[in-house]
PDB file of N, CA, C and O in Angstrom:
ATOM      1  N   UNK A   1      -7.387  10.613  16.661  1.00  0.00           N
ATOM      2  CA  UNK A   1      -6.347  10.735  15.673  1.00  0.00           C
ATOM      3  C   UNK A   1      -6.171  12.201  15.345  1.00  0.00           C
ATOM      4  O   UNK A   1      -7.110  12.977  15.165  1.00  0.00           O
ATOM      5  N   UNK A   2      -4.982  12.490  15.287  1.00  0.00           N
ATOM      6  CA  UNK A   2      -4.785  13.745  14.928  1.00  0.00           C
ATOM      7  C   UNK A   2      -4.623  14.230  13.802  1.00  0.00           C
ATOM      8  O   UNK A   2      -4.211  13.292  13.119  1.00  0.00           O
ATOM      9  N   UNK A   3      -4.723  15.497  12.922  1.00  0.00           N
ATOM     10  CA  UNK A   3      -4.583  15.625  11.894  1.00  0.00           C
ATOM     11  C   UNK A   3      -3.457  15.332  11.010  1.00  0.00           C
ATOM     12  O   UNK A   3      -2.492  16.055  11.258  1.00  0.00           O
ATOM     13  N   UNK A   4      -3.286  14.556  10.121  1.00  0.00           N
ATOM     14  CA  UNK A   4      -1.885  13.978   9.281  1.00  0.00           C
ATOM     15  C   UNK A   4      -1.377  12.715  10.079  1.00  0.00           C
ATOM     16  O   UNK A   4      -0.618  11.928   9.513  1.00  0.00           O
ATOM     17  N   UNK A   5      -1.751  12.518  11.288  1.00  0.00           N
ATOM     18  CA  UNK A   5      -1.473  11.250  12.208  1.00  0.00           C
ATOM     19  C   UNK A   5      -1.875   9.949  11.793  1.00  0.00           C
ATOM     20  O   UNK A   5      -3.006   9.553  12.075  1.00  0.00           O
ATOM     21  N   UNK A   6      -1.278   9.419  11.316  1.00  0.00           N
ATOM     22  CA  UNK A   6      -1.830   7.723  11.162  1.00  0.00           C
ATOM     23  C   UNK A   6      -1.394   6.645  12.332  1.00  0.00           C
ATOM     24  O   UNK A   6      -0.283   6.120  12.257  1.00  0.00           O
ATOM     25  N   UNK A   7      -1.911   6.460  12.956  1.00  0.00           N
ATOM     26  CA  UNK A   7      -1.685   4.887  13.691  1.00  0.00           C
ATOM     27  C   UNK A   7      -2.183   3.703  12.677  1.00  0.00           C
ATOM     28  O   UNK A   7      -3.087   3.548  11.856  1.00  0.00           O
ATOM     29  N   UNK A   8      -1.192   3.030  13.149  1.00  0.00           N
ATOM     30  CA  UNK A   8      -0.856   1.469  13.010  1.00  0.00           C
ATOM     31  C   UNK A   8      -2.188   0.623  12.732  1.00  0.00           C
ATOM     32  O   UNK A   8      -2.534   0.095  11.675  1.00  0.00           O
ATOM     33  N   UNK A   9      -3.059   0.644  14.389  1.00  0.00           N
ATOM     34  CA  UNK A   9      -4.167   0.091  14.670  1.00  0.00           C
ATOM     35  C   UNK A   9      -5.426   0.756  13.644  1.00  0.00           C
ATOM     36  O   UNK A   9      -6.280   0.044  13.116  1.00  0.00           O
ATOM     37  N   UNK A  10      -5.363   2.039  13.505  1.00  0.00           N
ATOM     38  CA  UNK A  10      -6.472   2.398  12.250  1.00  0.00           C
ATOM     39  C   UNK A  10      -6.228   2.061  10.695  1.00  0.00           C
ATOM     40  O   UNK A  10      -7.058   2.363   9.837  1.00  0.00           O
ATOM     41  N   UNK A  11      -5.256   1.536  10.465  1.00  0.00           N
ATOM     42  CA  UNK A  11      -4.504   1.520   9.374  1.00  0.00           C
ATOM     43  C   UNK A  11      -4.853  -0.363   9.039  1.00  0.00           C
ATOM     44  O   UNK A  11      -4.934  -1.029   8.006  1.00  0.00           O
ATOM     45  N   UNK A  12      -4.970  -0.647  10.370  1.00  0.00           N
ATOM     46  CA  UNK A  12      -5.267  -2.394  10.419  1.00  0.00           C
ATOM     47  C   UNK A  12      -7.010  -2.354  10.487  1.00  0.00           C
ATOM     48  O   UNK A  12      -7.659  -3.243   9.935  1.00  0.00           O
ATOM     49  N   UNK A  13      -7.474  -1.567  11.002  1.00  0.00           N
ATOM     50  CA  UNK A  13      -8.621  -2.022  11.242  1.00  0.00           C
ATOM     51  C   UNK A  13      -9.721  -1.381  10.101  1.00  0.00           C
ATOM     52  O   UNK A  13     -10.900  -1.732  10.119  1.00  0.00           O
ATOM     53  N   UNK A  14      -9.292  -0.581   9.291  1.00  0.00           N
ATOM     54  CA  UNK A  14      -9.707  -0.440   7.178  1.00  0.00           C
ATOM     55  C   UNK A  14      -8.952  -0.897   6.401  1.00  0.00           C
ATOM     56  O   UNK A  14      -9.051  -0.693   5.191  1.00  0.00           O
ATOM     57  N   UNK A  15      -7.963  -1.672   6.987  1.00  0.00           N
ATOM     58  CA  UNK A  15      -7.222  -2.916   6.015  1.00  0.00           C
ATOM     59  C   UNK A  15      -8.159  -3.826   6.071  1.00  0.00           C
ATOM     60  O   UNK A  15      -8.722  -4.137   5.021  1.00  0.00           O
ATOM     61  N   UNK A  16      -8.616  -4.599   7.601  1.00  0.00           N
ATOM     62  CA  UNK A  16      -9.259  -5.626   7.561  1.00  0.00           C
ATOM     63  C   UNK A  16     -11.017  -5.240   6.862  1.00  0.00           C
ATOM     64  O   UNK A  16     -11.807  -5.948   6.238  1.00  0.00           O
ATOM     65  N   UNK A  17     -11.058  -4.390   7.141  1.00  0.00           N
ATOM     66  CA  UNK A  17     -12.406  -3.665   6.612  1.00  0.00           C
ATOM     67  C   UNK A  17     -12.656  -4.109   4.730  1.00  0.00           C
ATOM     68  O   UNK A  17     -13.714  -4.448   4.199  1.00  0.00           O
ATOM     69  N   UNK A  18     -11.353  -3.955   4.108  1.00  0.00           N
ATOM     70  CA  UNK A  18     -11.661  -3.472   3.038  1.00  0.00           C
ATOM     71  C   UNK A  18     -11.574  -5.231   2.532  1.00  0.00           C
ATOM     72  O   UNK A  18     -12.277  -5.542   1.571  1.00  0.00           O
ATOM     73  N   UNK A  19     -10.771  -6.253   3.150  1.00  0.00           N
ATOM     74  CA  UNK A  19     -10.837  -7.373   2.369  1.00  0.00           C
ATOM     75  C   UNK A  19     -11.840  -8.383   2.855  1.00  0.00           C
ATOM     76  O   UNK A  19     -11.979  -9.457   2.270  1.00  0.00           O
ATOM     77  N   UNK A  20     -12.683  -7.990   4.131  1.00  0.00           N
ATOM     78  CA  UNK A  20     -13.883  -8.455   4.280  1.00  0.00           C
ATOM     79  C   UNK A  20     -14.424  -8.241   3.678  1.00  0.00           C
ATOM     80  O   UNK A  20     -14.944  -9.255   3.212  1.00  0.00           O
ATOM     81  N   UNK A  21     -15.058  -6.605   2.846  1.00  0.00           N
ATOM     82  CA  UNK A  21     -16.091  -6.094   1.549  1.00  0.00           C
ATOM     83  C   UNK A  21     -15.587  -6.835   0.430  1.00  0.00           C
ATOM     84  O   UNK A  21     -16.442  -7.373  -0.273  1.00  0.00           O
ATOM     85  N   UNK A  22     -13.860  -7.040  -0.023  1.00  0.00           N
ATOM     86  CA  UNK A  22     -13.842  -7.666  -1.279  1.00  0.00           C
ATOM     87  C   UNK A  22     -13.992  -9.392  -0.888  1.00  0.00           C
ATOM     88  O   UNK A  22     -14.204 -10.109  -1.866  1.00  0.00           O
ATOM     89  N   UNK A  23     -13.917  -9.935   0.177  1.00  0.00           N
ATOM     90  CA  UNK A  23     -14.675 -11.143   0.001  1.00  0.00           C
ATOM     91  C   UNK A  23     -15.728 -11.449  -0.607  1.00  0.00           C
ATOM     92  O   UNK A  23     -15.721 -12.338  -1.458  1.00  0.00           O
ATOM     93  N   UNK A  24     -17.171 -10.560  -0.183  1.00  0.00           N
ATOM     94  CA  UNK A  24     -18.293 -10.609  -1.033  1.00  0.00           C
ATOM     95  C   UNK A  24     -18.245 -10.063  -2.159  1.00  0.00           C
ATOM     96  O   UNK A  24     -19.222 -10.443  -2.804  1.00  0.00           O
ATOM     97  N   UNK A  25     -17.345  -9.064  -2.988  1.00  0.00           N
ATOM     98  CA  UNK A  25     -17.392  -8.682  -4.460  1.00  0.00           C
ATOM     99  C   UNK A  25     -16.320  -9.391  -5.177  1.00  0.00           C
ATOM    100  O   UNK A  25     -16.256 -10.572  -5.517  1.00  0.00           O
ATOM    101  N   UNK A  26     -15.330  -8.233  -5.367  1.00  0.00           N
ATOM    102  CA  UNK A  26     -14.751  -9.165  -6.464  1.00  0.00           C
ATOM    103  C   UNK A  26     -13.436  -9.742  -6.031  1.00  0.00           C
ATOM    104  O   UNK A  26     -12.536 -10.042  -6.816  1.00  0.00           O
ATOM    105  N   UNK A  27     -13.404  -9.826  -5.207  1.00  0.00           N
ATOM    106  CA  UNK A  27     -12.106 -10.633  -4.147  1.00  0.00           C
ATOM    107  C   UNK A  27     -10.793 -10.165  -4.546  1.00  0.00           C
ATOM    108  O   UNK A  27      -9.945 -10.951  -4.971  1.00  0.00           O
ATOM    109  N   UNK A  28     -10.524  -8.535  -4.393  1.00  0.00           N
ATOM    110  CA  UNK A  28      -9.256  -7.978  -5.046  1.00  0.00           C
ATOM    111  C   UNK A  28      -9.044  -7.078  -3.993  1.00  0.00           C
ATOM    112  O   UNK A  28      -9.951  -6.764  -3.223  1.00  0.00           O
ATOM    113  N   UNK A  29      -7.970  -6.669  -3.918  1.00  0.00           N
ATOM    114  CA  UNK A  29      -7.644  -5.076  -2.683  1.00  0.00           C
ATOM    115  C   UNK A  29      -6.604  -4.672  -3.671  1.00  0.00           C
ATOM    116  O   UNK A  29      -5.671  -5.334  -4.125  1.00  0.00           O
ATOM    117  N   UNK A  30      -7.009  -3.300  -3.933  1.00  0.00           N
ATOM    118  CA  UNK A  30      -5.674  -2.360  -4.505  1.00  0.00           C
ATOM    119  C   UNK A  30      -5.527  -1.146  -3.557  1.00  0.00           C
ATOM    120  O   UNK A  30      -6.332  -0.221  -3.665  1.00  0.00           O
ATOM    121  N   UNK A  31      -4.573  -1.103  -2.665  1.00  0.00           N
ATOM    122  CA  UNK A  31      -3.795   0.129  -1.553  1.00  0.00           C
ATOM    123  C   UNK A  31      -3.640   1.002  -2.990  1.00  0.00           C
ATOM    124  O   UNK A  31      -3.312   0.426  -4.028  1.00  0.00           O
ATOM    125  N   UNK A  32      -3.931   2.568  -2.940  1.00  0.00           N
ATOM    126  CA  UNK A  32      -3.560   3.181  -3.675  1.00  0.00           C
ATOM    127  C   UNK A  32      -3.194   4.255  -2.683  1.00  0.00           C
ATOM    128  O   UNK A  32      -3.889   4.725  -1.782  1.00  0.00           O
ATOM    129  N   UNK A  33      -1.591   4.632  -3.142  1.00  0.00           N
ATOM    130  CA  UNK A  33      -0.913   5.765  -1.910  1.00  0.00           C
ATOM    131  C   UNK A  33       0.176   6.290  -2.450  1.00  0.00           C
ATOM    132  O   UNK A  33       0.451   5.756  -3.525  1.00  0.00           O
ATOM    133  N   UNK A  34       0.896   7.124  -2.125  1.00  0.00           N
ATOM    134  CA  UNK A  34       2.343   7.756  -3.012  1.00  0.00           C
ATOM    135  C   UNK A  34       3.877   7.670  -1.844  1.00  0.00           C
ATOM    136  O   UNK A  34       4.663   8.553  -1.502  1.00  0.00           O
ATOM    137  N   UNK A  35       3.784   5.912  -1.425  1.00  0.00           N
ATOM    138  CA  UNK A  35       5.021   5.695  -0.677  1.00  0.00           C
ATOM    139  C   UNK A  35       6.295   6.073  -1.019  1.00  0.00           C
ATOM    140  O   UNK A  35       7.127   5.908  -0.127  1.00  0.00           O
ATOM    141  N   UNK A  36       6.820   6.694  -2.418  1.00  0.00           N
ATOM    142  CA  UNK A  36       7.899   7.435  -2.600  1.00  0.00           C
ATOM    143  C   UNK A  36       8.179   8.827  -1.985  1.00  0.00           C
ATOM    144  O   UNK A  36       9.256   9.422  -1.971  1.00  0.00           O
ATOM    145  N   UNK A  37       6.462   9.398  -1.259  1.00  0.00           N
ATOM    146  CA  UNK A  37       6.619  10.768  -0.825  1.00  0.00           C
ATOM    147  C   UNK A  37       6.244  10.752   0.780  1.00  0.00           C
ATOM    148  O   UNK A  37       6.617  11.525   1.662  1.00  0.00           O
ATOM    149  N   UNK A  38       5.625   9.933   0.832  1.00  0.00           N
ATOM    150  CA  UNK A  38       4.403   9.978   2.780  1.00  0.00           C
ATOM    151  C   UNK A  38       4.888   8.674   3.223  1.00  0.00           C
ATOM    152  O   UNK A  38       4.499   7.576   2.825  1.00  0.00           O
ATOM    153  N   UNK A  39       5.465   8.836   3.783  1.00  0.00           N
ATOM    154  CA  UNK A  39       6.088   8.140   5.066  1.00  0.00           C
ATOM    155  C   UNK A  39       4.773   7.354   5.812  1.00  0.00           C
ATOM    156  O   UNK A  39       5.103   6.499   6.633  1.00  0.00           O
ATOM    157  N   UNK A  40       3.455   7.544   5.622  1.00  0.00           N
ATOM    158  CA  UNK A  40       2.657   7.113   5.968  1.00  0.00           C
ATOM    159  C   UNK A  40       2.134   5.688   5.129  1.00  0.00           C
ATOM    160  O   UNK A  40       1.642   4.616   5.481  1.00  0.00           O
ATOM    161  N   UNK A  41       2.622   6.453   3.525  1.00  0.00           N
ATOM    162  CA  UNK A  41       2.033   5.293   2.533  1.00  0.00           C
ATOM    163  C   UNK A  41       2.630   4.197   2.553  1.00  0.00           C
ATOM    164  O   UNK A  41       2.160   3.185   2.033  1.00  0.00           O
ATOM    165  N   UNK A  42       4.101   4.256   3.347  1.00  0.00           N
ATOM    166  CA  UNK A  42       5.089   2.758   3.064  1.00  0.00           C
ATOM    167  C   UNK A  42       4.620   2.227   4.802  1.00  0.00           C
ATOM    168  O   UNK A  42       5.142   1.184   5.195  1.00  0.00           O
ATOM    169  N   UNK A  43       3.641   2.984   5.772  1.00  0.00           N
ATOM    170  CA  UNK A  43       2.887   1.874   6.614  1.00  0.00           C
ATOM    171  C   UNK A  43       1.770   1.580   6.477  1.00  0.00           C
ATOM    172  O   UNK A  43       1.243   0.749   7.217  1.00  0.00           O
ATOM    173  N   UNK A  44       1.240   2.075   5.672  1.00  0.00           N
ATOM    174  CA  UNK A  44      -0.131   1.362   4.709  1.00  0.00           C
ATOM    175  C   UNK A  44       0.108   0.203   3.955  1.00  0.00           C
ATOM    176  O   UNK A  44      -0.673  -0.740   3.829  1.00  0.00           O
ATOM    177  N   UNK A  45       1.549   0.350   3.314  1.00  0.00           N
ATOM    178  CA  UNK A  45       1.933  -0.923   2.886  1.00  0.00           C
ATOM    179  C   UNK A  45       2.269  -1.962   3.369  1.00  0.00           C
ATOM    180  O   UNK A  45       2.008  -2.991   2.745  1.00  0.00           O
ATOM    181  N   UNK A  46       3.091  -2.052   4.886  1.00  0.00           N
ATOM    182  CA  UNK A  46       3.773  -2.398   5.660  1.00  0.00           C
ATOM    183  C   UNK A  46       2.524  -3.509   6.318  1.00  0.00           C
ATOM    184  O   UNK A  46       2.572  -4.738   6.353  1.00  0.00           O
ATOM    185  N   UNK A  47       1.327  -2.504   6.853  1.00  0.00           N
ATOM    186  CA  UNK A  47       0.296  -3.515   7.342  1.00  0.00           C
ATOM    187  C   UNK A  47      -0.513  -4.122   6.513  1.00  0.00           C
ATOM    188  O   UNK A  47      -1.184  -5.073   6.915  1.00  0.00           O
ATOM    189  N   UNK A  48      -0.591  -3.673   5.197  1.00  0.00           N
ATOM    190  CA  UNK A  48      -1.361  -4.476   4.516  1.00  0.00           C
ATOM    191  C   UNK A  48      -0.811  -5.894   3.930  1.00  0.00           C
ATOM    192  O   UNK A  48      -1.654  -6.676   3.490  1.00  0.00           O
ATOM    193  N   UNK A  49       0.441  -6.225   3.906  1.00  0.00           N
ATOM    194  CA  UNK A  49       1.361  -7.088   3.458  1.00  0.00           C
ATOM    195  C   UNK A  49       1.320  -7.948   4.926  1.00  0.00           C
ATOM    196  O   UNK A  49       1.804  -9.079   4.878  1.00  0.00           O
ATOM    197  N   UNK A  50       0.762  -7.473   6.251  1.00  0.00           N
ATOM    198  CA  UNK A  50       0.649  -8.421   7.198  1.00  0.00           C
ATOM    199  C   UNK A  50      -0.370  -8.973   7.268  1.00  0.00           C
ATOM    200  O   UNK A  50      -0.507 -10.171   7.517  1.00  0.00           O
ATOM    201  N   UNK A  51      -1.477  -7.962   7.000  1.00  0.00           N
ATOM    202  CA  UNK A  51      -2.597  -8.715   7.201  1.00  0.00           C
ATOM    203  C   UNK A  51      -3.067  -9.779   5.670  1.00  0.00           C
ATOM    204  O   UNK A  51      -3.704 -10.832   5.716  1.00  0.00           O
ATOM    205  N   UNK A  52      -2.627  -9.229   4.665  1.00  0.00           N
ATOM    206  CA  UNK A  52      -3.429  -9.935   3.449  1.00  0.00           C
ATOM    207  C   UNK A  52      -3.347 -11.299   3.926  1.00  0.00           C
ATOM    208  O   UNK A  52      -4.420 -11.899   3.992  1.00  0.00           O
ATOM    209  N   UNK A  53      -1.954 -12.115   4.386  1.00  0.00           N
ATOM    210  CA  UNK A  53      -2.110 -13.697   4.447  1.00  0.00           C
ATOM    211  C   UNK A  53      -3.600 -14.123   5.174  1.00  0.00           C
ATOM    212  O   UNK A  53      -4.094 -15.060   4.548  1.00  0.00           O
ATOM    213  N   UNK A  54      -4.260 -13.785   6.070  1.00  0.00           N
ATOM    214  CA  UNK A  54      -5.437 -13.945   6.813  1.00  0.00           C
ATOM    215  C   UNK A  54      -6.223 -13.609   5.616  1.00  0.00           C
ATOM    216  O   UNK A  54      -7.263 -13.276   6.184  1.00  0.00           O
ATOM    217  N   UNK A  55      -6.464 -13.460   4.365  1.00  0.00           N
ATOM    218  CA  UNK A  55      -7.246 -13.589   3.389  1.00  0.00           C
ATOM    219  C   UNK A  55      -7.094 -14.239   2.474  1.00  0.00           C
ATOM    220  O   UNK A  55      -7.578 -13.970   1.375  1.00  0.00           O
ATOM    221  N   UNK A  56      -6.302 -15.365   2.754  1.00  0.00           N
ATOM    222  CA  UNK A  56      -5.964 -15.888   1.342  1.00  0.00           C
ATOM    223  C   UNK A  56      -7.035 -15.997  -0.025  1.00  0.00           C
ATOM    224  O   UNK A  56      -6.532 -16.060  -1.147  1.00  0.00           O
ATOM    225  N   UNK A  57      -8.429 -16.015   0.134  1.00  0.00           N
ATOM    226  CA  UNK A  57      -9.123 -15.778  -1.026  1.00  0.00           C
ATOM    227  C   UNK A  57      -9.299 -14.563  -1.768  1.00  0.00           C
ATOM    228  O   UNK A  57     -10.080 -14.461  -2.714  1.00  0.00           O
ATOM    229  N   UNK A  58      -8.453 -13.497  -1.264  1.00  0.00           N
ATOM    230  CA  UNK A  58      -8.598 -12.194  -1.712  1.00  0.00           C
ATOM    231  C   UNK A  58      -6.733 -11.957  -1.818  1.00  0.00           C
ATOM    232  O   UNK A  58      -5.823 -12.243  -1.039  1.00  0.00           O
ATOM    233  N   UNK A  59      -6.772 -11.187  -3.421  1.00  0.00           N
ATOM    234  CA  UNK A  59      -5.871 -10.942  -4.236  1.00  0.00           C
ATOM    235  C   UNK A  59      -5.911  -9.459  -3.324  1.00  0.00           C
ATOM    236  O   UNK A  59      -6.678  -8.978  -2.490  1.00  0.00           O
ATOM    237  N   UNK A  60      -4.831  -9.103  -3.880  1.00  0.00           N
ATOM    238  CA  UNK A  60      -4.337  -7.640  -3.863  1.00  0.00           C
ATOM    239  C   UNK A  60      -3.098  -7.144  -4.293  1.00  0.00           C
ATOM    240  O   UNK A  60      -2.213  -7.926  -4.639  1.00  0.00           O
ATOM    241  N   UNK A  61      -2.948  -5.994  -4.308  1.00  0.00           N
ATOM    242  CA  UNK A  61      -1.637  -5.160  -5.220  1.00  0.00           C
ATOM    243  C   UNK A  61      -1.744  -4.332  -4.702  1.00  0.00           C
ATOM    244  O   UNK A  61      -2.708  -4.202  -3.948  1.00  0.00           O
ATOM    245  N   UNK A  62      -0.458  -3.005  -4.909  1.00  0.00           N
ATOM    246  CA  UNK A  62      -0.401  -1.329  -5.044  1.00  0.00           C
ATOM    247  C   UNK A  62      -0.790  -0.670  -6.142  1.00  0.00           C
ATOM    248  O   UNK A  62      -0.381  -0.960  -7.266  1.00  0.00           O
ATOM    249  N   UNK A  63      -1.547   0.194  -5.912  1.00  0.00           N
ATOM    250  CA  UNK A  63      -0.843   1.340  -7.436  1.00  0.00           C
ATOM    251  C   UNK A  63      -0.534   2.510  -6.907  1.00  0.00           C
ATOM    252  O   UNK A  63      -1.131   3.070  -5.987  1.00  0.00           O
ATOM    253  N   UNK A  64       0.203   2.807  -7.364  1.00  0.00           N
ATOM    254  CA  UNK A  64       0.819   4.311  -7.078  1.00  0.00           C
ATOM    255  C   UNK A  64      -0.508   5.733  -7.317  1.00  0.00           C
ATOM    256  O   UNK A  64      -1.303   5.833  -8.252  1.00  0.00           O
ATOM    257  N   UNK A  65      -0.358   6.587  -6.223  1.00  0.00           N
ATOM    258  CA  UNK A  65      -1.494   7.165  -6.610  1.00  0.00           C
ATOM    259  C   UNK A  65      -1.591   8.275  -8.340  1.00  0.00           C
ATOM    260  O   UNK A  65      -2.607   8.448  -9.013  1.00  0.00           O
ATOM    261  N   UNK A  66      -0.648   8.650  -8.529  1.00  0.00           N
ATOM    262  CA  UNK A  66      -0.131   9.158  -9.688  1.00  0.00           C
ATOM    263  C   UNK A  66      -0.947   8.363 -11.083  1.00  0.00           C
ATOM    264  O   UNK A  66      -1.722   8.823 -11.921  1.00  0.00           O
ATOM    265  N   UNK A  67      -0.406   7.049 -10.895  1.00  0.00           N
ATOM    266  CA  UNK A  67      -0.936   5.525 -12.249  1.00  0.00           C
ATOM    267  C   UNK A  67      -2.279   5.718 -12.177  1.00  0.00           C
ATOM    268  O   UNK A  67      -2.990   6.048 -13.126  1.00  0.00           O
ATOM    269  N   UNK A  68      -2.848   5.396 -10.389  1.00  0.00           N
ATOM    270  CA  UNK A  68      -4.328   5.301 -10.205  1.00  0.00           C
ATOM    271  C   UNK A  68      -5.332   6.322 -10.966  1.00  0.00           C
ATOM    272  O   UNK A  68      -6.395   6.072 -11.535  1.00  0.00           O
ATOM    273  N   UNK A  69      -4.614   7.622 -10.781  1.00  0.00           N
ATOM    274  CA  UNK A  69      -5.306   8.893 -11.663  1.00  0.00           C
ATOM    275  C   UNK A  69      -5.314   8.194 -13.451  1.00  0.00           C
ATOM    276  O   UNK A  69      -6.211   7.625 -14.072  1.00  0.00           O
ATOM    277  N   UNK A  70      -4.501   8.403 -13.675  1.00  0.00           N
ATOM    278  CA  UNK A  70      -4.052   8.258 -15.297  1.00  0.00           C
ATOM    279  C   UNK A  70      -5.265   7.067 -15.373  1.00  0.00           C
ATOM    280  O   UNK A  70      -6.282   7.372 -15.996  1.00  0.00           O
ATOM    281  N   UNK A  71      -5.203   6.059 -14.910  1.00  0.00           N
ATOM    282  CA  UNK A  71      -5.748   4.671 -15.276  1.00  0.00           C
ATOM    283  C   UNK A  71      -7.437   5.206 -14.915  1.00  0.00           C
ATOM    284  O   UNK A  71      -8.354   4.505 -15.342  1.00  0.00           O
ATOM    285  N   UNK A  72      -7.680   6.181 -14.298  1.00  0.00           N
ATOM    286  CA  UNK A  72      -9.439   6.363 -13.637  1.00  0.00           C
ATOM    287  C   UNK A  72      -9.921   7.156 -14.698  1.00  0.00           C
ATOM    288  O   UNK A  72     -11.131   7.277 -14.889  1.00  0.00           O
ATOM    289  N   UNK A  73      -8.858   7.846 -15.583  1.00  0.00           N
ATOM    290  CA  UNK A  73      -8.733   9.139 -16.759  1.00  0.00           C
ATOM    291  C   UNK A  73      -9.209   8.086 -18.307  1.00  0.00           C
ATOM    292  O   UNK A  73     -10.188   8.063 -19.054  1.00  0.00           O
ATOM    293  N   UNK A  74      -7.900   7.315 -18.219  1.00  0.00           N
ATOM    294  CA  UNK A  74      -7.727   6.066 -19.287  1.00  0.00           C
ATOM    295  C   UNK A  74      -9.282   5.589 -19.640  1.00  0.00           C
ATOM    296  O   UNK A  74     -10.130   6.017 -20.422  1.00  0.00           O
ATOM    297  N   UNK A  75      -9.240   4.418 -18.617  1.00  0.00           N
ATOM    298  CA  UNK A  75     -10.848   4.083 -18.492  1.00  0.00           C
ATOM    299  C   UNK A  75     -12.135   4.493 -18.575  1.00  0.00           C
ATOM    300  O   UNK A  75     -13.198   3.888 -18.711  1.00  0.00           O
ATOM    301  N   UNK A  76     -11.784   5.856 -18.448  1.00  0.00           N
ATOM    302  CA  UNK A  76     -13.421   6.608 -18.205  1.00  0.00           C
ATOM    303  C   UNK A  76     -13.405   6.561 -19.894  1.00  0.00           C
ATOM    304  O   UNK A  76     -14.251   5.928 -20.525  1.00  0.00           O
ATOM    305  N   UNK A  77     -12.460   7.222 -20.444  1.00  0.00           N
ATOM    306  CA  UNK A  77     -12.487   7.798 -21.631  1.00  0.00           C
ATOM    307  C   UNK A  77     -12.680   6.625 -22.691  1.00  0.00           C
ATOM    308  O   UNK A  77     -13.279   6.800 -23.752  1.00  0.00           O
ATOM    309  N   UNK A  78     -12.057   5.290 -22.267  1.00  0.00           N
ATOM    310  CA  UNK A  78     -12.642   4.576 -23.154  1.00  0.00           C
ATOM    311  C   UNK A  78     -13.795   3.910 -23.221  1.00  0.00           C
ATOM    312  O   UNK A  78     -14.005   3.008 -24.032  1.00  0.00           O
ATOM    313  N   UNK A  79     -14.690   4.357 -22.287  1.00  0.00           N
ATOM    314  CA  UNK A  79     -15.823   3.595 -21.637  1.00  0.00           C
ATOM    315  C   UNK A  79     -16.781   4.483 -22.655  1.00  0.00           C
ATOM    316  O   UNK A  79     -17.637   4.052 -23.428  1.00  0.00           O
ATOM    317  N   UNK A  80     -16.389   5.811 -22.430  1.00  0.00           N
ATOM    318  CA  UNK A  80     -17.655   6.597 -23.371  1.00  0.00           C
ATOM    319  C   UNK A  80     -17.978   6.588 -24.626  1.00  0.00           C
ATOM    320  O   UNK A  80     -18.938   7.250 -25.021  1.00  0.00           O
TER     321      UNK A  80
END
């Protein structure tokens, strides 16, 4: 893979990666990416919306990477 290069097939094969790990935890996938700017993030989305049906026990969503910050900021701060 080249630098800034995403294929398809690597993009499927830590998709499938990540909802095998949330099988054994908490059975959720959140893609976090900024598809309004990287042309890459709307095929992160693209394959993950193919593969999720092959998990039906595992949930998932987007967040925008922008929200994801704010919400990792949010949380910390109310945790302490």
């Amino acid at each position: 893979m080249g630098h800034g290069v995403v294929h398809e097939g690597e993009i499927a094969r830590i998709t499938h990666g990540a909802f095998q790990v949330a099988r054994v935890r908490r059975k959720h996938v959140t893609l976090v990416a900024k598809s309004n700017i990287l042309d890459s993030s709307v095929l992160w989305r693209e394959v993950l919306a193919k593969i999720a049906p092959e998990y039906p026990d595992v949930t998932h969503d987007y967040l925008h990477v922008d929200n994801a910050a704010m919400q990792i900021v949010v949380n910390r701060a109310s945790s302490t």
